[in-house]
C-alpha positions in Angstrom: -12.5 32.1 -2.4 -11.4 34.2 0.7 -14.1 35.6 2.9 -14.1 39.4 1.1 -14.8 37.3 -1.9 -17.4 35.1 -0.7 -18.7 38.4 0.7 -18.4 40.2 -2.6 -20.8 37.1 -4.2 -22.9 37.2 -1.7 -23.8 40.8 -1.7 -24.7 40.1 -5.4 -26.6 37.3 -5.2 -28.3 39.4 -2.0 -28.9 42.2 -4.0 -30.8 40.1 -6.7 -32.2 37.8 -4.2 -33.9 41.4 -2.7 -34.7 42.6 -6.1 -36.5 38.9 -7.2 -38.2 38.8 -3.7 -39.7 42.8 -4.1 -41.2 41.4 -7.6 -42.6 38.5 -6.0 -44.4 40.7 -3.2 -45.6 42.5 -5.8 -47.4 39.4 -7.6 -48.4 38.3 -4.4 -49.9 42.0 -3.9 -51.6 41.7 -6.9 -52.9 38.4 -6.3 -54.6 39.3 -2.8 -55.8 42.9 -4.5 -57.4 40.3 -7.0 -59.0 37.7 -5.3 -58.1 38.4 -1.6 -57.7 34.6 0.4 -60.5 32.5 -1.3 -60.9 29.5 -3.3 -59.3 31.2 -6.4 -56.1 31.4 -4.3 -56.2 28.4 -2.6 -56.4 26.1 -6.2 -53.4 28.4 -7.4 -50.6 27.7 -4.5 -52.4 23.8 -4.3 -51.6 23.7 -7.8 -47.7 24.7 -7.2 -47.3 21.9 -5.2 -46.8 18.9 -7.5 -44.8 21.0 -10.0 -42.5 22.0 -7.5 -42.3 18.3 -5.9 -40.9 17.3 -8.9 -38.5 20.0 -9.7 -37.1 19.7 -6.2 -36.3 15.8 -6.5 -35.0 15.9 -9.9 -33.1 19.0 -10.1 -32.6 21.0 -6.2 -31.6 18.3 -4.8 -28.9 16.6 -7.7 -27.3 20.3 -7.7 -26.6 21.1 -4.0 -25.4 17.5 -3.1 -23.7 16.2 -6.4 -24.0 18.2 -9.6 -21.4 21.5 -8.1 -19.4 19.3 -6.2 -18.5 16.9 -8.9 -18.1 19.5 -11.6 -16.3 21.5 -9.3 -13.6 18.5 -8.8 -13.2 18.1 -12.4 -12.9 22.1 -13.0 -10.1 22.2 -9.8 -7.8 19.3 -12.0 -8.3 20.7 -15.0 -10.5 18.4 -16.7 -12.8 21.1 -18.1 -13.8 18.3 -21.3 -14.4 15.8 -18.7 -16.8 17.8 -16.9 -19.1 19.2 -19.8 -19.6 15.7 -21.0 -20.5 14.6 -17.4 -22.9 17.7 -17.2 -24.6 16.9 -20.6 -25.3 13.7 -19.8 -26.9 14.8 -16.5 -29.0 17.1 -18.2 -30.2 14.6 -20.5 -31.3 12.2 -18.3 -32.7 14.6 -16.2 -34.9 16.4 -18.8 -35.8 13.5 -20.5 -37.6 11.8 -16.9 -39.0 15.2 -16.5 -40.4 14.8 -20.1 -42.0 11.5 -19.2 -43.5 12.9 -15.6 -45.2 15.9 -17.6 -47.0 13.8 -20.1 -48.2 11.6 -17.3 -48.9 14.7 -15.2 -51.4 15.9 -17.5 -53.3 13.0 -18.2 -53.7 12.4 -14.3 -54.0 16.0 -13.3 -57.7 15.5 -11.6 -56.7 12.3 -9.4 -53.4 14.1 -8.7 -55.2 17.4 -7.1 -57.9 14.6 -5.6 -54.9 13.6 -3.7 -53.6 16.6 -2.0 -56.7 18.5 -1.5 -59.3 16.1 -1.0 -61.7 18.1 1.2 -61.4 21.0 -0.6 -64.9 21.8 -2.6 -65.0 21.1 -6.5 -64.7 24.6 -7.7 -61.1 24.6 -5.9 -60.2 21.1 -7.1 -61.4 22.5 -10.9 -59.5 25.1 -11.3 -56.4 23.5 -9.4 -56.4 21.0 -11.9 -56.4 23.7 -15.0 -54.0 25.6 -13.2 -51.7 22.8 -12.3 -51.6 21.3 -16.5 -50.1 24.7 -17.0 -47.8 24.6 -14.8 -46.4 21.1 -15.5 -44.0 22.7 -18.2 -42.0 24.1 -15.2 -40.2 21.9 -13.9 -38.4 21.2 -17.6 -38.1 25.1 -17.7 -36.5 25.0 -14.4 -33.8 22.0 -14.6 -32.7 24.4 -17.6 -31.6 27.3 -16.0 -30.9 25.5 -12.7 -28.2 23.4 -14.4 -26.7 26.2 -16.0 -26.6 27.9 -13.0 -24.7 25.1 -11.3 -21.9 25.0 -14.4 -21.6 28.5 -14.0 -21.6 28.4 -9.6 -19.0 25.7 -10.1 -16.8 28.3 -11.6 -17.4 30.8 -8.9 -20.0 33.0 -11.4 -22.9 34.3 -9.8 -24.0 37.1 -11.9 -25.9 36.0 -14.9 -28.5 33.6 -12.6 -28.5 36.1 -10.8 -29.9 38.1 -13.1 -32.2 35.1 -14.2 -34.2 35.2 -10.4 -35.0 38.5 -11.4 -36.4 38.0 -15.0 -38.3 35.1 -13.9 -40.2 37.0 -11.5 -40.5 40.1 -13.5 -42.0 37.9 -16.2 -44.3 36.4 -13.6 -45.3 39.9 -12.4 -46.0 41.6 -16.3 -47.4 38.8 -17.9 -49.6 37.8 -14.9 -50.9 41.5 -14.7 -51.5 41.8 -18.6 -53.6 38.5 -19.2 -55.5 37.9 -15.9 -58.3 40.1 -17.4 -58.6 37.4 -19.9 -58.0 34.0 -18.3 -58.1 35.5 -14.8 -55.5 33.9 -12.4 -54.0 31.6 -15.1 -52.3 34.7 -16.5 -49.5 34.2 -13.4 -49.1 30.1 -14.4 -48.0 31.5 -17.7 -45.9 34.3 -16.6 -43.8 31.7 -14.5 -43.3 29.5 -17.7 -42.3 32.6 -19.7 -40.0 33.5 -16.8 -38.7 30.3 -16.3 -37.7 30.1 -20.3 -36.3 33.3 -19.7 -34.4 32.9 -16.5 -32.1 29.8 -19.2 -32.0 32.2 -22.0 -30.0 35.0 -20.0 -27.5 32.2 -18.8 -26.7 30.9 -22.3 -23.8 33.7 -23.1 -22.1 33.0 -20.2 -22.1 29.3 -20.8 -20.8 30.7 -23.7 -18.3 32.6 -22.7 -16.7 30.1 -20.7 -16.2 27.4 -22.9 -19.2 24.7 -22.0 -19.8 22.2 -24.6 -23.2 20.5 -24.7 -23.0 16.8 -25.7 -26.2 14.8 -26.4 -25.4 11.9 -24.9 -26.8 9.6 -22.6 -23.5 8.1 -21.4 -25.1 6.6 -18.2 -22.0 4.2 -17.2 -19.9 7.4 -17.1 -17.8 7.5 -13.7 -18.9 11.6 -13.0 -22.4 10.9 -14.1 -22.1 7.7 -11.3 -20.6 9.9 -8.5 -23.5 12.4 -8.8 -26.0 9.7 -9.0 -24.5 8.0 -6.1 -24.2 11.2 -3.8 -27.6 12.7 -5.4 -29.7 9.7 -4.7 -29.7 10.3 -0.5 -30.2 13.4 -1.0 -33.5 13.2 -3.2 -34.5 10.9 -1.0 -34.0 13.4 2.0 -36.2 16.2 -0.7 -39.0 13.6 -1.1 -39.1 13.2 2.7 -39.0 17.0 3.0 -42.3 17.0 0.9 -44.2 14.8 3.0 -44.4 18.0 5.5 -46.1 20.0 2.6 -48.7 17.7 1.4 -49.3 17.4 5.1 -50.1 20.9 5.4 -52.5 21.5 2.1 -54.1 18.3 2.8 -55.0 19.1 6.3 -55.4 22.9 5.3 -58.1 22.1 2.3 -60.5 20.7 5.7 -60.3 24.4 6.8 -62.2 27.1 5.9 -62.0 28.8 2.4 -58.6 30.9 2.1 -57.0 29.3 4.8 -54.0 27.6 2.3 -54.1 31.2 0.9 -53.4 32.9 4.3 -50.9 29.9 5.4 -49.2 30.7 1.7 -49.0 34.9 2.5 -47.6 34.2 5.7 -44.9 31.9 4.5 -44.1 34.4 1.8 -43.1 36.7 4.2 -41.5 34.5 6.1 -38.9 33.3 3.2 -38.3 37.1 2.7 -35.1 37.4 5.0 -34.3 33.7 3.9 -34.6 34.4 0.7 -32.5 37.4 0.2 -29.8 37.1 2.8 -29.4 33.1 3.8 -29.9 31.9 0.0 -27.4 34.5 -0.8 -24.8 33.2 1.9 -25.2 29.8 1.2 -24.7 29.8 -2.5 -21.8 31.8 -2.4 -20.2 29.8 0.2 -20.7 26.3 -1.5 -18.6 26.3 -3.8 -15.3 27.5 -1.3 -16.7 25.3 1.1 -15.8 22.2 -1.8 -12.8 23.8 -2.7 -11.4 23.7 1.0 -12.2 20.3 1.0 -10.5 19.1 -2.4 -7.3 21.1 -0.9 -7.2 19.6 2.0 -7.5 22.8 3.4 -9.5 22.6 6.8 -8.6 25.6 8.4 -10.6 27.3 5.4 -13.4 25.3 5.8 -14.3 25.7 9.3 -13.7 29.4 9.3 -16.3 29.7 6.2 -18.7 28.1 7.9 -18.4 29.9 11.2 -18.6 33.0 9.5 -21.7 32.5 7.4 -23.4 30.9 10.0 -22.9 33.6 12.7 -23.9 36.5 9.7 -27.2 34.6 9.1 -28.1 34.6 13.0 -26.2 38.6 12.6 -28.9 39.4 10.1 -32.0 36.7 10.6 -32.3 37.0 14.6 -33.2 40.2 15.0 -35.6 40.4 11.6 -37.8 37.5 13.4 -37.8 39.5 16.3 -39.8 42.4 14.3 -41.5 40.8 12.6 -43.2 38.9 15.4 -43.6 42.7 17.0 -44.6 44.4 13.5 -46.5 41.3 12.1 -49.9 43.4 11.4 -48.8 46.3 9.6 -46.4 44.1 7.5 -49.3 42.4 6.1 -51.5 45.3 5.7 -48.5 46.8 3.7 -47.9 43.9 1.2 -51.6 42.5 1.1 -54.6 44.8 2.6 -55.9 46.0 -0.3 -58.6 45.3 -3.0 -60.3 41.9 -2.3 -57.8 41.6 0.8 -59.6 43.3 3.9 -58.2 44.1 7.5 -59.9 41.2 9.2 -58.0 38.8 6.4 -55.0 40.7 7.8 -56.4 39.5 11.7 -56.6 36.3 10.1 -53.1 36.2 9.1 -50.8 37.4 11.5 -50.9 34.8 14.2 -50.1 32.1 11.0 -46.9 35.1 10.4 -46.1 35.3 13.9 -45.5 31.2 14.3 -43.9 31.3 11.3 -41.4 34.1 12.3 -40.1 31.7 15.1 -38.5 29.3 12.3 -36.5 32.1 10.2 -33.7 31.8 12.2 -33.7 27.8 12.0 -34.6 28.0 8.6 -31.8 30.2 7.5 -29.3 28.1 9.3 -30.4 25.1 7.5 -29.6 26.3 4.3 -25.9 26.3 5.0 -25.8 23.4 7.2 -26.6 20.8 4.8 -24.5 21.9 2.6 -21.9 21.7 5.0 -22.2 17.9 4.7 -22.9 18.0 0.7 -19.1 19.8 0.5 -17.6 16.8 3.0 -19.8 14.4 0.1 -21.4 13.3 3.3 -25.0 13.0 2.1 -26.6 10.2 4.0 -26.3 12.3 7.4 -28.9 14.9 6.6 -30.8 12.7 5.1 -31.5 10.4 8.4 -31.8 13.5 10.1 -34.7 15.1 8.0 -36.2 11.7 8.6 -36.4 12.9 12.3 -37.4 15.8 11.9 -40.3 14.4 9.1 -42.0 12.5 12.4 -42.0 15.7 14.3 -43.2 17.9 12.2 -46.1 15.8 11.0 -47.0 14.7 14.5 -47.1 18.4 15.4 -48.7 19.5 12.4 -51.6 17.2 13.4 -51.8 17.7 17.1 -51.7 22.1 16.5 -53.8 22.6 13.5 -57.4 21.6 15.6 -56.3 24.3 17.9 -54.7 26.9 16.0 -55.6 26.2 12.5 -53.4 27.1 9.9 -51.5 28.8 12.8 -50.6 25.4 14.2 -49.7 24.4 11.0 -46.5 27.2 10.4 -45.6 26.8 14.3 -45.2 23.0 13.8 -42.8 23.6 11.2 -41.1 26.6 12.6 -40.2 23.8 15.7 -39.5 20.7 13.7 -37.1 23.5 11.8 -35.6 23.8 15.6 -34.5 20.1 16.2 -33.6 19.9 12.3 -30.9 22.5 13.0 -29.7 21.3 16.2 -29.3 17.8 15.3 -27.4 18.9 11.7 -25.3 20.9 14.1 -24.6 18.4 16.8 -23.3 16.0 13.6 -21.6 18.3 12.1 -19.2 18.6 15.6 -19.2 14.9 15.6 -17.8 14.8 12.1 -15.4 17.5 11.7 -14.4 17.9 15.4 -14.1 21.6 15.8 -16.9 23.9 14.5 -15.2 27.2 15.8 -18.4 26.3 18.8 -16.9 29.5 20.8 -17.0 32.0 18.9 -20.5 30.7 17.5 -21.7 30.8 21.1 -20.6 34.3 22.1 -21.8 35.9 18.9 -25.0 34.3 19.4 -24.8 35.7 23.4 -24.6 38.8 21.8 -27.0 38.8 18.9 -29.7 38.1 21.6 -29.1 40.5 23.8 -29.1 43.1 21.0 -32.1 41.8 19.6 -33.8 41.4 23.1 -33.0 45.2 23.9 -34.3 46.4 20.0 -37.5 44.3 20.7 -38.4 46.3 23.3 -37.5 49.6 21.9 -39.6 48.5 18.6 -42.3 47.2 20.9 -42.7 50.7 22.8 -42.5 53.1 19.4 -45.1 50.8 17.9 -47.4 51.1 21.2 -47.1 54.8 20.5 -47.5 55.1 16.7 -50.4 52.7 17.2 -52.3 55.6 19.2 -52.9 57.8 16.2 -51.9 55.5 13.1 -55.0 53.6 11.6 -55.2 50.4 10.3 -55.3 51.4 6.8 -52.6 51.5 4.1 -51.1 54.7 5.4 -51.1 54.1 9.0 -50.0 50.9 9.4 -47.1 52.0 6.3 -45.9 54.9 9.2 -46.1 51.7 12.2 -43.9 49.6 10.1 -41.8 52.2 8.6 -40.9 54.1 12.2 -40.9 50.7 14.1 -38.3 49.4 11.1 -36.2 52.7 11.1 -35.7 52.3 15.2 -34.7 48.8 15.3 -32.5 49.1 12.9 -30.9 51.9 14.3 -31.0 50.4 18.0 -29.4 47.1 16.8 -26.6 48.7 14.7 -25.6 51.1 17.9 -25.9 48.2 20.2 -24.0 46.1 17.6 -20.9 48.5 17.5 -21.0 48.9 21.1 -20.6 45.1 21.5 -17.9 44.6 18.9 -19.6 42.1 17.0 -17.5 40.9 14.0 -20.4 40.1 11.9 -21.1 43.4 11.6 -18.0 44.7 9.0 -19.2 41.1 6.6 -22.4 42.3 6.5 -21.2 45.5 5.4 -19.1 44.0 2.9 -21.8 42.4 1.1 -24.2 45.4 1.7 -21.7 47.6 -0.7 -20.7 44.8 -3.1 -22.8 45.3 -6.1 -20.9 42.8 -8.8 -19.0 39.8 -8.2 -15.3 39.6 -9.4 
């Protein structure tokens, strides 16, 4: 893939990504209108937690590190037969484990929630539990559509999961609207399974189209089914450690106040927004050029990928935490300040979204940097590192949260994110020798004095909207919508003026509406 074409798949996957992430606003709008950060709230995101454990380990981490790489080999040669077979059996294994951790899942649902809320009062721990037996079905769901999005990324087509990330969260959005009259917040645990089943379906005629054969075999001793589990296994290893962090943070969070895992949850939501639609976007489309460089021997390729998707994520992510931090109230009273959701739970949340708007940048570049290694089938590297950044982050997370509550809790991560990119970085030079370091360095010179100047003018027009803008809906919509407008504005003049050659790759994948 050349740049314009990595630029063409990410602006699809961006404009899906956007789509996906508006729907899941909306659910999370509907969730504070309905219950506004209590208990309720709390028991839902606790009861995410062990579902998504799981999923991550078995399935996240097996794609980005081994699955795409190793089909991706076999699809290069040729050996289109050899790598349905391999996939099958992956699948099977995988599915089948997932079978066995469900049934146990259920039967231990109560001492599982025990674990990672144990402070919080019965009422949350009850419905937690009746939430989280639900959900357990997801993961299975999940590994579905997640490995037929890897067969059909390996190929270099993006469109139908695509498509999937934005029936899954419509589903989640209708079906959670429609029955939470009857079974109240339950409604949106069944909407995600419904999604999730949906998100496989919509992927099937593409599998389809291109040829894939589904074996039932459990062909263990197989040498691609080997290579994935050797290259996979670090990398699981690295996702478990990465978990640590988040029963951390709902453990420590259930000793807080009622609705403080609920206003920790809003913030991050809008956090991952930019990450989500932009760096997600970036980073899958890259991957797969990224291995291909690397089975061609093609190094040249390689490095200029990377240096170009990592300065276009600090292009785009810099600025964005830079407004946020400015325009944190009126963003939440936007999305959340409504129903159940008042303006002092919008007091209570913006210092949690301010931390966490420190780690977007960070947060976004470690998306791509790991893979980075994964396409060099160098897996072991980011997983020592995470490892690091594990003791920081949990040492942090306990020293801040007495003094900034659930605040302390997103700026620990937001600055173990820091050291987690600098020290994948700092390898990554070590390993490959030249990173293209320069022209990383001046674009980033730039991007921060563009930013600095568009913080200020975004700082002064919301000083002056403030004045006659209320707190309310309305007012703090005209704050965010003027302060928004004149940043963007101010960045893209300043950007222009300072030649910066991010600029014509983000507008690439800005117009691209369909990958080739």
């Amino acid at each position: 893939m050349t740049n314009k074409t990595i630029a063409q798949a990410a602006g699809l996957i961006a404009v899906a990504g956007l789509l996906s992430r508006i729907l899941g606003f909306l659910r999370d709008a509907l969730i504070s209108g309905f219950y506004g950060p209590g208990y309720i709230v709390d028991s839902y995101v606790a009861a995410f937690v062990f579902p998504d454990l799981i999923y991550s380990l078995l399935v996240v981490g097996a794609l980005s590190s081994a699955f795409i790489p190793v089909l991706s080999g076999y699809l290069a040669k040729g050996k289109r037969k050899e790598a349905w077979y391999t996939a099958s059996a992956v699948i099977n294994l995988v599915v089948v484990t997932l079978s066995v951790i469900t049934i146990l899942a259920l039967i231990f649902a109560p001492g599982i929630m025990s674990l990672y809320i144990p402070d919080a009062p019965d009422e949350t721990k009850v419905l937690a539990t009746s939430i989280l037996r639900i959900l357990m079905l997801q993961p299975i769901l999940l590994s579905l559509s997640g490995f037929s999005m890897g067969i059909l990324n390996s190929l270099k087509i993006f469109g139908p999961s695509a498509v999937g990330s934005i029936i899954y969260a419509l589903c989640v959005v209708i079906f959670g609207t429609l029955l939470n009259p009857i079974i109240g917040i339950k409604g949106f645990a069944v909407g995600v399974l419904i999604g999730a089943m949906g998100n496989f379906l919509i992927q099937i005629p593409a599998l389809r189209k291109v040829g894939f054969t589904y074996t039932f075999t459990f062909n263990f001793r197989h040498s691609g089914v080997r290579r994935i589990a050797f290259l996979a296994f670090p990398i699981i290893l690295s996702f478990g450690l990465g978990q640590i962090p988040v029963f951390v943070y709902v453990n420590l969070a259930s000793a807080l106040p009622k609705g403080s895992l609920a206003s920790f949850n809003f913030a991050y939501k809008l956090q991952q927004l930019p990450i989500g639609i932009f760096a997600y976007s970036v980073g899958l489309a890259i991957f797969p050029t990224l291995t291909e460089a690397i089975n061609l021997n093609r190094w040249k390729l390689f490095r200029d990928s990377f240096s170009l998707a990592l300065r276009s994520i600090m292009f785009v992510t810099i600025p964005i935490s830079v407004g946020m931090i400015i325009l944190a109230q009126p963003l939440i009273s936007v999305v959340f300040q409504h129903g159940a959701f008042t303006y002092q739970d919008t007091l209570a949340t913006v210092p949690t979204l301010i931390f966490f708007a420190f780690g977007i940048v960070e947060q976004s570049a470690t998306v791509i940097l790991p893979r980075t290694f994964y396409a060099l089938q160098d897996t072991w590297t980011p997983v020592l590192l995470s490892g690091i950044t594990l003791v920081v982050n949990i040492v942090l997370m306990n020293v801040l949260v007495k003094p900034l509550a659930q605040g302390g809790l997103a700026l620990a991560i937001s600055i173990s994110g820091i050291v987690n990119m600098l020290l994948l970085l700092y390898f990554l030079k070590r390993k490959i020798g030249l990173i293209d370091g320069r022209q990383i360095l001046t674009s980033l010179t730039k991007i921060l004095f563009a930013s600095t100047i568009m913080g200020m003018a975004v700082w002064l027009v919301f000083r002056y909207t403030s004045t006659f803008a209320d707190t309310n809906f309305w007012g703090s919509l005209i704050n965010l919508v003027v302060g928004t407008c004149v940043g963007v504005v101010v960045f893209l003049i300043l950007a222009v003026v300072l030649r910066m050659q991010e600029l014509e790759y983000i507008l690439q994948i800005a117009r691209r509406k369909t990958a080739k």
